[in-house]
PDB file of N, CA, C and O in Angstrom:
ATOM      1  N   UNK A   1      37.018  87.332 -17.026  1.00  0.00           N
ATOM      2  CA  UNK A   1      37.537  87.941 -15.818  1.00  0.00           C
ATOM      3  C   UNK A   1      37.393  89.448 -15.920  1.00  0.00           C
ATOM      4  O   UNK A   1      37.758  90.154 -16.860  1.00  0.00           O
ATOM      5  N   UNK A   2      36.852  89.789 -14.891  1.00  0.00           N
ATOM      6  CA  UNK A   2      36.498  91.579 -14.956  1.00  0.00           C
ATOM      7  C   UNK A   2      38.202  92.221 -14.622  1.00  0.00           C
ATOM      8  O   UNK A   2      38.483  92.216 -13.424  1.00  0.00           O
ATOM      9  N   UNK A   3      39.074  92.639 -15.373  1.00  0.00           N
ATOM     10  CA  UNK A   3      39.630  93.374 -15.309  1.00  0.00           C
ATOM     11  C   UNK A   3      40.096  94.431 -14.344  1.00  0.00           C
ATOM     12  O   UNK A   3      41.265  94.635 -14.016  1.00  0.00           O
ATOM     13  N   UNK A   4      39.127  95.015 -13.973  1.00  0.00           N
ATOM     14  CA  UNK A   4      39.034  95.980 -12.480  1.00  0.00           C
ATOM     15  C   UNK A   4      39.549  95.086 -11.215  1.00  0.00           C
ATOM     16  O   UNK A   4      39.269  93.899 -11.045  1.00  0.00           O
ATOM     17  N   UNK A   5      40.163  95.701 -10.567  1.00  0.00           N
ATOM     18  CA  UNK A   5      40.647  94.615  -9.389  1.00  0.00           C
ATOM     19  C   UNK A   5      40.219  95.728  -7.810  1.00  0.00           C
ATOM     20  O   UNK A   5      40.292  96.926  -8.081  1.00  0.00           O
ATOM     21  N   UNK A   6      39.993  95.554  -6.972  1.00  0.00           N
ATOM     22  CA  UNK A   6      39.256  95.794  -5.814  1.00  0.00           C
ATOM     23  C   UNK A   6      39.694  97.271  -5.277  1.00  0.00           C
ATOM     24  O   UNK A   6      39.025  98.147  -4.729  1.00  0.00           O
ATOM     25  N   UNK A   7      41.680  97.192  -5.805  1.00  0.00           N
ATOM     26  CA  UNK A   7      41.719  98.807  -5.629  1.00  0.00           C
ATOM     27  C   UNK A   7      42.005  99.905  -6.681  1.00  0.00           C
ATOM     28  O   UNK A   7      42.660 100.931  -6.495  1.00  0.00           O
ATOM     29  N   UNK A   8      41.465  99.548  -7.690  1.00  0.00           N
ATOM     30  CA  UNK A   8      40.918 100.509  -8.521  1.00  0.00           C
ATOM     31  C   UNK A   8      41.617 100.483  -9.892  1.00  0.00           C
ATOM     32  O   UNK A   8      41.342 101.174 -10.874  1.00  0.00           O
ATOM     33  N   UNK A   9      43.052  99.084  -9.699  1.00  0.00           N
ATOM     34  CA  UNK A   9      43.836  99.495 -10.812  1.00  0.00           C
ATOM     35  C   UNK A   9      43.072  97.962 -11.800  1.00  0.00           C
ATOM     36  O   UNK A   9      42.494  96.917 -11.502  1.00  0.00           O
ATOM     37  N   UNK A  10      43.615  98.807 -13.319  1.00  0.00           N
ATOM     38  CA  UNK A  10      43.141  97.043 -13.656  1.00  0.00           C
ATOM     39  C   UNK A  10      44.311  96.513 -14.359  1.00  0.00           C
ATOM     40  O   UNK A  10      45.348  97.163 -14.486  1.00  0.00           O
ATOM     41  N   UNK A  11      44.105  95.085 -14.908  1.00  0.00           N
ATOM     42  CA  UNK A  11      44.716  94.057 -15.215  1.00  0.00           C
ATOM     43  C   UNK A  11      44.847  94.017 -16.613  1.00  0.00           C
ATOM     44  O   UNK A  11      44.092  94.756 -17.245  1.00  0.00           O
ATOM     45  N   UNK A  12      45.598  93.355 -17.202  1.00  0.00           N
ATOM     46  CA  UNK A  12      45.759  93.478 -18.119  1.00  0.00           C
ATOM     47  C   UNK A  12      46.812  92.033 -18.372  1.00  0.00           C
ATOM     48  O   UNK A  12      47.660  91.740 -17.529  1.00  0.00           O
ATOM     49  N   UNK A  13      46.565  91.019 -19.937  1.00  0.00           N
ATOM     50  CA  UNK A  13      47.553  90.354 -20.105  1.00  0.00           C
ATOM     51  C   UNK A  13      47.916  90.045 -21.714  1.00  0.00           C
ATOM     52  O   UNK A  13      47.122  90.664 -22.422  1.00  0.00           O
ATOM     53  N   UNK A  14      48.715  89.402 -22.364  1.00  0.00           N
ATOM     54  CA  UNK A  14      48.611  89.290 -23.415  1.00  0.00           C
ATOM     55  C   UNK A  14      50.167  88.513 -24.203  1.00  0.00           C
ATOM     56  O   UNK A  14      51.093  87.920 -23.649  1.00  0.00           O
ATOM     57  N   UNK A  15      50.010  88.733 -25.220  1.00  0.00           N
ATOM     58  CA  UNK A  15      51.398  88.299 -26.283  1.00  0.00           C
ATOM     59  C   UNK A  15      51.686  89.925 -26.759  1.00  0.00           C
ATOM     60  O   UNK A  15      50.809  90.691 -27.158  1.00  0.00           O
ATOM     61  N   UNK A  16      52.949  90.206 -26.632  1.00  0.00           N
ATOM     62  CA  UNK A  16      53.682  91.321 -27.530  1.00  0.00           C
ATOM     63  C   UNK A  16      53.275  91.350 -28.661  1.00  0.00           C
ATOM     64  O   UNK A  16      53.566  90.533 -29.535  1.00  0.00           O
ATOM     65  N   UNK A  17      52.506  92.356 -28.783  1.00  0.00           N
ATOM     66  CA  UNK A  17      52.303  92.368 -30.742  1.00  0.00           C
ATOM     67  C   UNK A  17      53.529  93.226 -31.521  1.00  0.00           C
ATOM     68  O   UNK A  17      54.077  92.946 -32.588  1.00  0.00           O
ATOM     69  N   UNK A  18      53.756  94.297 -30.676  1.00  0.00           N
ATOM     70  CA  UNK A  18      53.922  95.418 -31.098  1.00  0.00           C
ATOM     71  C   UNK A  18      54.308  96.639 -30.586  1.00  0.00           C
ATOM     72  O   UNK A  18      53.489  97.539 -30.400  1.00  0.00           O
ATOM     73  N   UNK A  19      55.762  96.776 -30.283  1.00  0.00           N
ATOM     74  CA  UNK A  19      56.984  97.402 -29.370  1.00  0.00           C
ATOM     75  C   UNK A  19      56.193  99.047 -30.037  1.00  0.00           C
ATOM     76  O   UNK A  19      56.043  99.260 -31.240  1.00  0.00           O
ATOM     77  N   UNK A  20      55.867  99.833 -29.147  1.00  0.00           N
ATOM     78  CA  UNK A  20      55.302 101.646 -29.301  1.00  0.00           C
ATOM     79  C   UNK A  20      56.362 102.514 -29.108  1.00  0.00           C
ATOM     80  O   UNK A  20      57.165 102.335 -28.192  1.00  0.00           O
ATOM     81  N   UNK A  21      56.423 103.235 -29.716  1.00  0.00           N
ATOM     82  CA  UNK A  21      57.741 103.906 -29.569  1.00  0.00           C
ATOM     83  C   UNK A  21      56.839 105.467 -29.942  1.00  0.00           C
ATOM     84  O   UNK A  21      55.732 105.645 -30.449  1.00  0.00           O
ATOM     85  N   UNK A  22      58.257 106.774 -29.248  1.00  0.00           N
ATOM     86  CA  UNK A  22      57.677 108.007 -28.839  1.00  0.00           C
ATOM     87  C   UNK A  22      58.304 109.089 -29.939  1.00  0.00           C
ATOM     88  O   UNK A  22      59.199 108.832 -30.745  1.00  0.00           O
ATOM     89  N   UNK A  23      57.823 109.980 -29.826  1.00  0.00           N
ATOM     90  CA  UNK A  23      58.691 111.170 -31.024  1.00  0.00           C
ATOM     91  C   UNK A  23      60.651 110.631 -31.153  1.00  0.00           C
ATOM     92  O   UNK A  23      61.316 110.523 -32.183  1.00  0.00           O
ATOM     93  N   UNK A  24      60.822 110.539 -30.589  1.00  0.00           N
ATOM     94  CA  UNK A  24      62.292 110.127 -30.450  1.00  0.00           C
ATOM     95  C   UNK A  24      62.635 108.887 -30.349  1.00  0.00           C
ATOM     96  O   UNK A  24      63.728 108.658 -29.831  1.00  0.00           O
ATOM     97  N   UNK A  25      61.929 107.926 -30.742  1.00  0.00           N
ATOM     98  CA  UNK A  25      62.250 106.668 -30.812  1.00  0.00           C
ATOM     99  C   UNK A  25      62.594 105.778 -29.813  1.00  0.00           C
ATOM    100  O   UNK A  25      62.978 104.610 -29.880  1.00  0.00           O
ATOM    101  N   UNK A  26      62.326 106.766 -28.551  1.00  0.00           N
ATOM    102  CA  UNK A  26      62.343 105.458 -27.446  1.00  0.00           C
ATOM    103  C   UNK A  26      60.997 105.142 -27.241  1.00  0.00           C
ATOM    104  O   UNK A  26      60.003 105.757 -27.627  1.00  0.00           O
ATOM    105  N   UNK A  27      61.094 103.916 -26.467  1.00  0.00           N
ATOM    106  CA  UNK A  27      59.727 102.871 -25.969  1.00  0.00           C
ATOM    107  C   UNK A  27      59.283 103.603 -25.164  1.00  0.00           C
ATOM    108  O   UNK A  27      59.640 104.409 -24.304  1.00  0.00           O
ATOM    109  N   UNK A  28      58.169 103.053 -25.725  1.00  0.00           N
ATOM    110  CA  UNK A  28      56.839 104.049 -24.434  1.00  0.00           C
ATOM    111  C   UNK A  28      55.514 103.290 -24.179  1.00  0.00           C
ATOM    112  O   UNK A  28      54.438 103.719 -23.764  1.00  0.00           O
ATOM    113  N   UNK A  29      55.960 101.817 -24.609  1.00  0.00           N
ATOM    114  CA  UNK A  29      54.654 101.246 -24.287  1.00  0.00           C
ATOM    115  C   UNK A  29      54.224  99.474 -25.007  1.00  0.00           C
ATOM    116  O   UNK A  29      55.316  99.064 -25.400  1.00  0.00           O
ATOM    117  N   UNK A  30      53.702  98.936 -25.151  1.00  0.00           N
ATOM    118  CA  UNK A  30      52.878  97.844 -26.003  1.00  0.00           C
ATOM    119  C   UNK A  30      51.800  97.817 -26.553  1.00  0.00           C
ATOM    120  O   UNK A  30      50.882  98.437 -26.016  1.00  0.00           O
ATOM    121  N   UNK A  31      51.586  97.185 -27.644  1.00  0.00           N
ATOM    122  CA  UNK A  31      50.146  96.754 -28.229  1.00  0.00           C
ATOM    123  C   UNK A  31      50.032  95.600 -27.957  1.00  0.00           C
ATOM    124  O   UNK A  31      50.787  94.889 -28.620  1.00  0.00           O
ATOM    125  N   UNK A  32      48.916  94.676 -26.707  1.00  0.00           N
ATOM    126  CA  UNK A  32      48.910  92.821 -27.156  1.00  0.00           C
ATOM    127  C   UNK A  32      48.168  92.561 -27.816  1.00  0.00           C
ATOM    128  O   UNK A  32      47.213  93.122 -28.352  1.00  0.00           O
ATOM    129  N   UNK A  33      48.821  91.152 -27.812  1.00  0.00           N
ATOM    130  CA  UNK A  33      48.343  90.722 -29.122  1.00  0.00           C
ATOM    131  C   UNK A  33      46.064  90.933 -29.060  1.00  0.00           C
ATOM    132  O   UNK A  33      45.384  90.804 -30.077  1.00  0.00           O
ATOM    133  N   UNK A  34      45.531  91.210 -27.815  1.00  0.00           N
ATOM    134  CA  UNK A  34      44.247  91.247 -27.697  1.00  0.00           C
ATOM    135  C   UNK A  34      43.801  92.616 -27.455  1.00  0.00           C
ATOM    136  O   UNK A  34      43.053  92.762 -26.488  1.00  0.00           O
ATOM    137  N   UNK A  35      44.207  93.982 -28.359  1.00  0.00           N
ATOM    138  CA  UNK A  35      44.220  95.126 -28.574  1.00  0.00           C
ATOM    139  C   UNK A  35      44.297  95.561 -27.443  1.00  0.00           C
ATOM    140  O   UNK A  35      43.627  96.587 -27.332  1.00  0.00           O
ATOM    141  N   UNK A  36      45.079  95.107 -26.036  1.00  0.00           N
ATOM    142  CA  UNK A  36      45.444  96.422 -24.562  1.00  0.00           C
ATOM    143  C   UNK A  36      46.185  97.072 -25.102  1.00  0.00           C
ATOM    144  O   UNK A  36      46.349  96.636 -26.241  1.00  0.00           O
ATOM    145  N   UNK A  37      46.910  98.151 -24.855  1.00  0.00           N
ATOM    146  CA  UNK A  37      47.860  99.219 -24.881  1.00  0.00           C
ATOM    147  C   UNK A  37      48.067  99.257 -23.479  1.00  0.00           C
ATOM    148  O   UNK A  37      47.161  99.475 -22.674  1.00  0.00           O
ATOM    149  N   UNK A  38      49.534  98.997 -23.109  1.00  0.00           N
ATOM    150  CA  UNK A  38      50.351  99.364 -21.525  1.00  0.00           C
ATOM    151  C   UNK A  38      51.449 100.374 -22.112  1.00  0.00           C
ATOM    152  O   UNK A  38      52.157 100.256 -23.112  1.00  0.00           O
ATOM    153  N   UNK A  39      51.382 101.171 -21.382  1.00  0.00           N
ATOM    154  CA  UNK A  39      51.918 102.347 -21.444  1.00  0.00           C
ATOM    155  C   UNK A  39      53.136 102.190 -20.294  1.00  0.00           C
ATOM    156  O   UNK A  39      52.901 101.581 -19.250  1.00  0.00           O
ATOM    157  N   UNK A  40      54.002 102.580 -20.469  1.00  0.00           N
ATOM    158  CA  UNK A  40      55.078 103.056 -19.315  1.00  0.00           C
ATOM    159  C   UNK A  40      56.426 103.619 -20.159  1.00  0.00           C
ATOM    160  O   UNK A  40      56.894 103.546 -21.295  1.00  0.00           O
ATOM    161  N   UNK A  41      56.836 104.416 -18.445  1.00  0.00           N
ATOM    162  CA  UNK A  41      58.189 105.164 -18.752  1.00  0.00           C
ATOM    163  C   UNK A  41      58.766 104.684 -18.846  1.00  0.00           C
ATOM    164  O   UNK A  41      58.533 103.552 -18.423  1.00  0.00           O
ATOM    165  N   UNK A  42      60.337 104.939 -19.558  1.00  0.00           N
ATOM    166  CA  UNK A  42      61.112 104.559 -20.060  1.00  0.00           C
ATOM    167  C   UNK A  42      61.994 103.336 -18.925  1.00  0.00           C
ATOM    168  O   UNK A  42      62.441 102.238 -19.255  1.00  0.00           O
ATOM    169  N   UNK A  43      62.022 103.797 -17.950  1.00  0.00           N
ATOM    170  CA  UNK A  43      63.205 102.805 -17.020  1.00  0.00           C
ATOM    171  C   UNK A  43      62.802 101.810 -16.886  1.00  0.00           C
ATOM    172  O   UNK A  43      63.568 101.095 -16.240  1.00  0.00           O
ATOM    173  N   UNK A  44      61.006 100.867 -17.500  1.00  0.00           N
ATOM    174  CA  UNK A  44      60.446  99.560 -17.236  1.00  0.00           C
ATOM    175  C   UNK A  44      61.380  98.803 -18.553  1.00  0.00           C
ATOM    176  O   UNK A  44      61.822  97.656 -18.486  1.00  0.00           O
ATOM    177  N   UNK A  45      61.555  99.732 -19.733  1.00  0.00           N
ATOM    178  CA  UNK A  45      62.393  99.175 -20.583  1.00  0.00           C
ATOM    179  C   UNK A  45      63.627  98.064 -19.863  1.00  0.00           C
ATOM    180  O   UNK A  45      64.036  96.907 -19.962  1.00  0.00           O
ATOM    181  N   UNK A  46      63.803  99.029 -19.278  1.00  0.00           N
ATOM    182  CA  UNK A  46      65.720  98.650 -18.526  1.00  0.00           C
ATOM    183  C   UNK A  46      65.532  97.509 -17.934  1.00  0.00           C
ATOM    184  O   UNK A  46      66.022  96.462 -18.357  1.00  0.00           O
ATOM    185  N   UNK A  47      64.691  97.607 -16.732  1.00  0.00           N
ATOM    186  CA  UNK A  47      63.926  96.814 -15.385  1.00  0.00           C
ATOM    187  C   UNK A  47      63.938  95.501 -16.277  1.00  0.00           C
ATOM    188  O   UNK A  47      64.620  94.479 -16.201  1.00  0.00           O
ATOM    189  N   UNK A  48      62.572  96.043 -17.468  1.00  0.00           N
ATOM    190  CA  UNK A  48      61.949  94.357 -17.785  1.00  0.00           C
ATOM    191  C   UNK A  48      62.481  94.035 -19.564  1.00  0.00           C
ATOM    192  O   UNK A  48      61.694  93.806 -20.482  1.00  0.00           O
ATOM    193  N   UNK A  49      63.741  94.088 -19.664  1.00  0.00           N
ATOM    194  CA  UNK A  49      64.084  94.131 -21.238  1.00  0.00           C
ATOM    195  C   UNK A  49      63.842  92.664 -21.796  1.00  0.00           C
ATOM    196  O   UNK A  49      64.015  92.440 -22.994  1.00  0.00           O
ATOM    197  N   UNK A  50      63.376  91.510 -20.780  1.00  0.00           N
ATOM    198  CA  UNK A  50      63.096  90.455 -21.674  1.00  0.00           C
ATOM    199  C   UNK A  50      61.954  90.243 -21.700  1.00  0.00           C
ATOM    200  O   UNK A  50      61.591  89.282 -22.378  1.00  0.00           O
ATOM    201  N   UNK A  51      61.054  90.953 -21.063  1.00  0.00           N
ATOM    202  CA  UNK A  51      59.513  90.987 -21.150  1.00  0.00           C
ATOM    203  C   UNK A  51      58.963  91.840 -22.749  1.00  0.00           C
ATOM    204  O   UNK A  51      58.098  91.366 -23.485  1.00  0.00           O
ATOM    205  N   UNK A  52      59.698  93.149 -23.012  1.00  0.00           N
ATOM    206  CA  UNK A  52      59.650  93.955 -24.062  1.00  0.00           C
ATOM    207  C   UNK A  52      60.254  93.794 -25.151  1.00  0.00           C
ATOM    208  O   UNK A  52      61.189  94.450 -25.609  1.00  0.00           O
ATOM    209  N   UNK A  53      59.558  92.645 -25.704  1.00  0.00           N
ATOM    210  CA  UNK A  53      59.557  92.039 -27.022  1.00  0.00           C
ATOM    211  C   UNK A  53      58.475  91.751 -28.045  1.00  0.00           C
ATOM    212  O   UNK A  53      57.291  91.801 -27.714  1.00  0.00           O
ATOM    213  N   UNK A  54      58.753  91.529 -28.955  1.00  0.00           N
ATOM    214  CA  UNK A  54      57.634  90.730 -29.367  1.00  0.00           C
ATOM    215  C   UNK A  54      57.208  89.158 -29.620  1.00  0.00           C
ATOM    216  O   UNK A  54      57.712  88.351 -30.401  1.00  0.00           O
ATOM    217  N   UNK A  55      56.432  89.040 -28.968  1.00  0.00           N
ATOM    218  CA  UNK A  55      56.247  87.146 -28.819  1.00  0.00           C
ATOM    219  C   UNK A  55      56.181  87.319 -27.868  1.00  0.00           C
ATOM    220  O   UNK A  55      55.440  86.421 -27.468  1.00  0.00           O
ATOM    221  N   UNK A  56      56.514  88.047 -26.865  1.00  0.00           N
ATOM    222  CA  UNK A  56      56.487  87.855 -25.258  1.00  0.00           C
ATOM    223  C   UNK A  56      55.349  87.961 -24.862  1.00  0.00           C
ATOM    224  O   UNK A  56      54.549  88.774 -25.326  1.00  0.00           O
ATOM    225  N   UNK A  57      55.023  86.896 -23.647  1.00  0.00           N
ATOM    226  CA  UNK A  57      54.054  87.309 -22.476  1.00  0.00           C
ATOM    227  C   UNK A  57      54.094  88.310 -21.673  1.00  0.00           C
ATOM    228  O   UNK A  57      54.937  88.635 -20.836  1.00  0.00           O
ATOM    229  N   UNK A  58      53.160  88.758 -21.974  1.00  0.00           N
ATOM    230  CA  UNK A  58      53.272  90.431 -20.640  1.00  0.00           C
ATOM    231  C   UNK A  58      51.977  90.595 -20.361  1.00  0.00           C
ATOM    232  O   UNK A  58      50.924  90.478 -20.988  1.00  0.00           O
ATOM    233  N   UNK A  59      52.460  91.050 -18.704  1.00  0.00           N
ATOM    234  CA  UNK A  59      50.808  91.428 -17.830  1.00  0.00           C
ATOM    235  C   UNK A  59      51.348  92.299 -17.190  1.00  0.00           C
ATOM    236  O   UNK A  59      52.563  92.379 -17.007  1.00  0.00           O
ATOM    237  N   UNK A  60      50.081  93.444 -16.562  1.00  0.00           N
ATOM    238  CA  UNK A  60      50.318  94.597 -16.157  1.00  0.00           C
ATOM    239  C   UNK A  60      49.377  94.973 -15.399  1.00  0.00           C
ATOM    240  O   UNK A  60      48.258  94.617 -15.766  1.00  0.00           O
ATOM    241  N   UNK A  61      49.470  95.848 -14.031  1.00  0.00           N
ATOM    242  CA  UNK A  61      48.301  96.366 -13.995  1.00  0.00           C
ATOM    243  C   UNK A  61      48.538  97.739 -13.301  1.00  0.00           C
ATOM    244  O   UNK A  61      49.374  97.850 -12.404  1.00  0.00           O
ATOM    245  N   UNK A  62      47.827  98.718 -13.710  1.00  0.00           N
ATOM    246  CA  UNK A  62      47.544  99.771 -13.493  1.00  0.00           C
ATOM    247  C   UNK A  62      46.608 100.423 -14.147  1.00  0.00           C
ATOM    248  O   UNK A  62      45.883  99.926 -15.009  1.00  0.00           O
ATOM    249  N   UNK A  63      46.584 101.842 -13.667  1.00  0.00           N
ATOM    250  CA  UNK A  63      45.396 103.189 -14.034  1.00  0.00           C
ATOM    251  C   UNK A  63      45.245 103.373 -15.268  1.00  0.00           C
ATOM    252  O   UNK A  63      46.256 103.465 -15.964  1.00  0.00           O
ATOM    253  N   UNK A  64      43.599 103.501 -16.019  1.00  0.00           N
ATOM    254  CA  UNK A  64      43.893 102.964 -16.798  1.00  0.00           C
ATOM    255  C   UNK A  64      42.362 102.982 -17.178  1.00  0.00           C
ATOM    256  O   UNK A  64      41.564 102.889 -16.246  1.00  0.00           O
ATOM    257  N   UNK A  65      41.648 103.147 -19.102  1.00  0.00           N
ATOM    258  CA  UNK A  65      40.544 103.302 -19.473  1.00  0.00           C
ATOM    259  C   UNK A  65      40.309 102.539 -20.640  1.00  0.00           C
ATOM    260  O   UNK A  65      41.123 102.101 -21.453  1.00  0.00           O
ATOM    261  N   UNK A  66      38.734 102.416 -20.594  1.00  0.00           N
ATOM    262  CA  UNK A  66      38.547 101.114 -21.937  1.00  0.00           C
ATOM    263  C   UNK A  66      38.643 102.341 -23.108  1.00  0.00           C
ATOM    264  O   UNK A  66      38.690 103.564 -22.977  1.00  0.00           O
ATOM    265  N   UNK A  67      38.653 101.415 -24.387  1.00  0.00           N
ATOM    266  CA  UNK A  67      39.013 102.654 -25.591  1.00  0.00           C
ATOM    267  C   UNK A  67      39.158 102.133 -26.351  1.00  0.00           C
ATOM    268  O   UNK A  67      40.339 101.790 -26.407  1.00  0.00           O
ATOM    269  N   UNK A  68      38.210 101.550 -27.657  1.00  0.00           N
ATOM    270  CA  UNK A  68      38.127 101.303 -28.708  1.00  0.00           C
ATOM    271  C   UNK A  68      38.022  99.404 -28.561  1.00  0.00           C
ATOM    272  O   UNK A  68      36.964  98.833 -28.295  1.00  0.00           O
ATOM    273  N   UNK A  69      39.092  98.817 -28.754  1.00  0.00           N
ATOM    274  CA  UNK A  69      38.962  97.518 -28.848  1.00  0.00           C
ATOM    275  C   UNK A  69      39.617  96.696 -27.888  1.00  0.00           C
ATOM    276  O   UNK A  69      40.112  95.582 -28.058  1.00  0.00           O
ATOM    277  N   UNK A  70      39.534  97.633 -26.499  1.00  0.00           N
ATOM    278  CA  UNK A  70      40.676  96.946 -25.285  1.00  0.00           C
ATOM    279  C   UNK A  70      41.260  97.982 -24.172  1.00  0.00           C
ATOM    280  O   UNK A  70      40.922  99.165 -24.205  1.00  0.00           O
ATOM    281  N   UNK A  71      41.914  97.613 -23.450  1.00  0.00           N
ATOM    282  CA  UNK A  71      41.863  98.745 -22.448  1.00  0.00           C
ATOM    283  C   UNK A  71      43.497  99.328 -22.893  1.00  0.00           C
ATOM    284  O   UNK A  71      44.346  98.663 -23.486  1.00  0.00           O
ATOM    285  N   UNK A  72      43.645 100.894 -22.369  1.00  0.00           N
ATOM    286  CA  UNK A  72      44.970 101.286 -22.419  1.00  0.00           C
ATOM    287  C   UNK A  72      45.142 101.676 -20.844  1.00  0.00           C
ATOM    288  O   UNK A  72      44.360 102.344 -20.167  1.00  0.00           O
ATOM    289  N   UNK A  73      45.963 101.278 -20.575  1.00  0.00           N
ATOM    290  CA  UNK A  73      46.716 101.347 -18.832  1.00  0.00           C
ATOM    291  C   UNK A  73      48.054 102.080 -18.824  1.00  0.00           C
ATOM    292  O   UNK A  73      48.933 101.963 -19.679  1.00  0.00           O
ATOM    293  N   UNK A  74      48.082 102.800 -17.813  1.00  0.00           N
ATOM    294  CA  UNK A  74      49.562 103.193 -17.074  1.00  0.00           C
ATOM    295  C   UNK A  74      50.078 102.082 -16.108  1.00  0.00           C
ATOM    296  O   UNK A  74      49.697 101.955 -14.944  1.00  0.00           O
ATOM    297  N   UNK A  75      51.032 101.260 -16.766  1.00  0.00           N
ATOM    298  CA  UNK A  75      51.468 100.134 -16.042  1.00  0.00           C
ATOM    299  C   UNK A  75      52.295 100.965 -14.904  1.00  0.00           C
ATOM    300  O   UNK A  75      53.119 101.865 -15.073  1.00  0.00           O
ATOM    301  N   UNK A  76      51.779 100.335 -13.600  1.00  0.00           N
ATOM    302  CA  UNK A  76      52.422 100.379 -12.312  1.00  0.00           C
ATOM    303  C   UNK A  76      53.414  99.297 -11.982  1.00  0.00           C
ATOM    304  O   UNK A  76      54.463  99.330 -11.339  1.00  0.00           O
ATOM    305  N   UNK A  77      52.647  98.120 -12.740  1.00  0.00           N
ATOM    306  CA  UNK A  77      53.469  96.919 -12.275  1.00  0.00           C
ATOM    307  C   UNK A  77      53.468  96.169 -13.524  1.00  0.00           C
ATOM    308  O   UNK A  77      52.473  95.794 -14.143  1.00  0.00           O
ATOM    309  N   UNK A  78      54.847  95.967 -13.866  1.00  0.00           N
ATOM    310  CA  UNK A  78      54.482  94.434 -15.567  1.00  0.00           C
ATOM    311  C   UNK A  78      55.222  93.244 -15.147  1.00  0.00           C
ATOM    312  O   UNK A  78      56.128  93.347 -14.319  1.00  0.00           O
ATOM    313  N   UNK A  79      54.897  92.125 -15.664  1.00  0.00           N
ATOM    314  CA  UNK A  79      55.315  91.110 -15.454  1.00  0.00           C
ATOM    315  C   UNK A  79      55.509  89.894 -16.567  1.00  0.00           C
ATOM    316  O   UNK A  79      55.454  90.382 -17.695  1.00  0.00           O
ATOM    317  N   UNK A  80      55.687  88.667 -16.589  1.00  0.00           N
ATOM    318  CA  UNK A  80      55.353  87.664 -17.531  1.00  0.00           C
ATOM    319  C   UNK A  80      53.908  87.102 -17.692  1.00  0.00           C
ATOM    320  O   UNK A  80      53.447  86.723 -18.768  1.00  0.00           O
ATOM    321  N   UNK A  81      53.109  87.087 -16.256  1.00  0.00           N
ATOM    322  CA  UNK A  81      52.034  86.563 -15.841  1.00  0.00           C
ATOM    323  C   UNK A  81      51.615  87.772 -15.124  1.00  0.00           C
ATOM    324  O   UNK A  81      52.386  88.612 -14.660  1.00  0.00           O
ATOM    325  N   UNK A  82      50.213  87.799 -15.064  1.00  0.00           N
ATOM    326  CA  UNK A  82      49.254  88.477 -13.984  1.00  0.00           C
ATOM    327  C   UNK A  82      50.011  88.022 -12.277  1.00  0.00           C
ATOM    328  O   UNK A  82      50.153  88.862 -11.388  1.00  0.00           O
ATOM    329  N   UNK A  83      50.389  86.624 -12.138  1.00  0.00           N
ATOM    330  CA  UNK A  83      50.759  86.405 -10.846  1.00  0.00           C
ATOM    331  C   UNK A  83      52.018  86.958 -10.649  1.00  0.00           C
ATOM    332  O   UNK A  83      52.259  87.302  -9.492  1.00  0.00           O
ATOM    333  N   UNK A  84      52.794  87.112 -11.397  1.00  0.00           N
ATOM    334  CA  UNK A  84      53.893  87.958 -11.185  1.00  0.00           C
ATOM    335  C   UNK A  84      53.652  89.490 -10.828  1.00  0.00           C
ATOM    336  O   UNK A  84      54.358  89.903  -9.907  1.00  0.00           O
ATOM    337  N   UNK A  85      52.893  90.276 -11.325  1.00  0.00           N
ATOM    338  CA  UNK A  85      52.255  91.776 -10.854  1.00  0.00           C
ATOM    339  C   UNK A  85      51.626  91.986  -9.917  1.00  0.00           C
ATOM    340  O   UNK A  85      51.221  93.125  -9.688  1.00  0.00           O
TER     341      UNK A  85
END
């Protein structure tokens, strides 16, 4: 599945590998388990605290560039599933 979606943001899905955290130890993002990086501010913590785990299913999509072994995105939208975003 091409990733890119028609208005410009892309997709993204995966298993929680790996909770990212910022100079100060709050969350700032994911690693899945299929090397994406989703990035977001702090209040998606709050919003989606049972999505931001590890073991969890999470999909996302927003702005956003390929880079090394997978894409890293500014999540606009996260979810459990792609159909949820």
């Amino acid at each position: 599945m091409d990733p890119q979606s028609s208005n410009g943001l892309l997709s993204v899905a995966g298993v929680v590998s790996r909770i990212l955290q910022g100079a100060n130890n709050e969350t700032c993002g994911v690693l899945l388990d299929n090397g994406d990086i989703v990035l977001f501010p702090p209040h998606y913590v709050q919003l989606t605290a049972s999505y931001i785990s590890a073991g969890q299913a999470l999909a996302a999509r927003g702005y956003g560039v390929a880079a090394g072994r997978g894409l890293v995105i500014d999540a606009q939208a996260i979810g459990a599933s792609l159909d949820e975003v």
